[in-house]
C-alpha positions in Angstrom: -54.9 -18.4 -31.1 -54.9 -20.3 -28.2 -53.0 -20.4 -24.9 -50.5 -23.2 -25.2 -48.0 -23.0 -22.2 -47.9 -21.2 -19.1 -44.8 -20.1 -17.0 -44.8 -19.2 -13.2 -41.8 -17.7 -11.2 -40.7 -20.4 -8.7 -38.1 -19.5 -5.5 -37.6 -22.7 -4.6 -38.8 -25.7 -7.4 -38.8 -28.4 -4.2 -41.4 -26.2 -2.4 -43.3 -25.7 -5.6 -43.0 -29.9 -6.8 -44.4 -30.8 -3.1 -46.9 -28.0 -3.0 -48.8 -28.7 -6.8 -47.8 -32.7 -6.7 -49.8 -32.8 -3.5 -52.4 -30.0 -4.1 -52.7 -30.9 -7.5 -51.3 -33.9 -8.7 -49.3 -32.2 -11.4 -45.9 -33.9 -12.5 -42.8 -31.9 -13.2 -39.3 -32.6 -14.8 -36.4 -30.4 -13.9 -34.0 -28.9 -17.1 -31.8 -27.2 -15.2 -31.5 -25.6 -12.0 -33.2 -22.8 -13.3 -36.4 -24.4 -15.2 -38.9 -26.9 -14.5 -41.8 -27.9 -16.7 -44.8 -29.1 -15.6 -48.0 -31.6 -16.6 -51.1 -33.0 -16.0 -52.6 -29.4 -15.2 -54.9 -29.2 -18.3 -52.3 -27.8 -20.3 -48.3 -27.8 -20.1 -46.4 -25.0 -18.0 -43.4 -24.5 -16.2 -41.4 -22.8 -13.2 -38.8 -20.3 -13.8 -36.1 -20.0 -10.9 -36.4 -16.5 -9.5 -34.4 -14.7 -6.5 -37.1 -12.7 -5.1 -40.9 -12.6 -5.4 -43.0 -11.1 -8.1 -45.2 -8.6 -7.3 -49.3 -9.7 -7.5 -51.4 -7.8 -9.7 -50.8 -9.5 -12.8 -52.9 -11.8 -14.8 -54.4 -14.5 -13.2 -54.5 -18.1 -13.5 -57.5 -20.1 -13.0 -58.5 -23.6 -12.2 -61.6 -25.4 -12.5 -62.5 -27.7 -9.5 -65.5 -30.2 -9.2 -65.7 -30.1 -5.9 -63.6 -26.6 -4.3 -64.0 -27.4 -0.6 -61.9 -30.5 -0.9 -60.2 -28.9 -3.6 -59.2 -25.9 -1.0 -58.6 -28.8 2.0 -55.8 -29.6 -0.4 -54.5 -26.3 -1.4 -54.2 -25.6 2.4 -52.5 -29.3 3.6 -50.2 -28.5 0.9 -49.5 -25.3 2.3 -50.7 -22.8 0.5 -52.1 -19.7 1.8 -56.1 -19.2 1.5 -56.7 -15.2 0.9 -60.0 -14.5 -0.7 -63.7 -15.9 -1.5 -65.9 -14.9 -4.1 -68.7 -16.1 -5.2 -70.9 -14.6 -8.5 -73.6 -15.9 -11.0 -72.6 -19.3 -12.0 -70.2 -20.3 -9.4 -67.8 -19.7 -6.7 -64.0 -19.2 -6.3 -61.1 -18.6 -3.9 -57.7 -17.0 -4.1 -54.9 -18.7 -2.6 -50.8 -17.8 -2.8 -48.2 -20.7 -3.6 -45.1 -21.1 -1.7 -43.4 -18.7 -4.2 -45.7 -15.7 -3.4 -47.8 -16.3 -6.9 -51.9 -15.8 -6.7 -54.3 -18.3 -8.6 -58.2 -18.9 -8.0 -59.6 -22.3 -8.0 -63.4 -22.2 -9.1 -66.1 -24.2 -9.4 -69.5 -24.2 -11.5 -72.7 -22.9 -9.7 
């Protein structure tokens, strides 16, 4: 089996559309006012409207950058908060929180 569709919690889905449009360039379309899918991120997801923040700690999504400084110029002009750096045999990631509290890594090949 393979992973087919991701879903993040989202407080607010205008933070989240500027925040991954700009970082990102995903694309999004709104069902609702409490779910909005999302494309162009490798493979299809969406945001689930959520009242508070969930706690981090859970799994972790990952994405592959060619080139992470610019990558993490992005992540930051788009607002998103930096946290961690780590780099390991065959490449090099950071950690960074989106406007809804949630923790992803963007990583790059060694």
């Amino acid at each position: 089996m393979n992973i087919n569709y991701i879903e993040l919690p989202a407080l607010d889905f205008t933070a989240m559309k500027h925040f991954y449009g700009q970082a990102f360039n995903w694309e999004f379309e709104e069902w609702g006012p409490d779910y909005m899918a999302f494309s162009n991120a490798g493979i299809e997801g969406g945001f689930a409207k959520v009242d508070q923040k969930s706690p981090r700690g859970g799994a972790l999504v990952t994405l592959l950058s060619d080139d992470l400084d610019a990558t993490e110029q992005l992540v930051e002009k788009a607002g998103g908060k930096v946290i961690a750096h780590h780099e390991f045999p065959g490449g090099k990631r950071f950690h960074f929180l989106d406007p809804s509290g949630n923790e992803l890594a963007v990583w790059t090949k060694a």
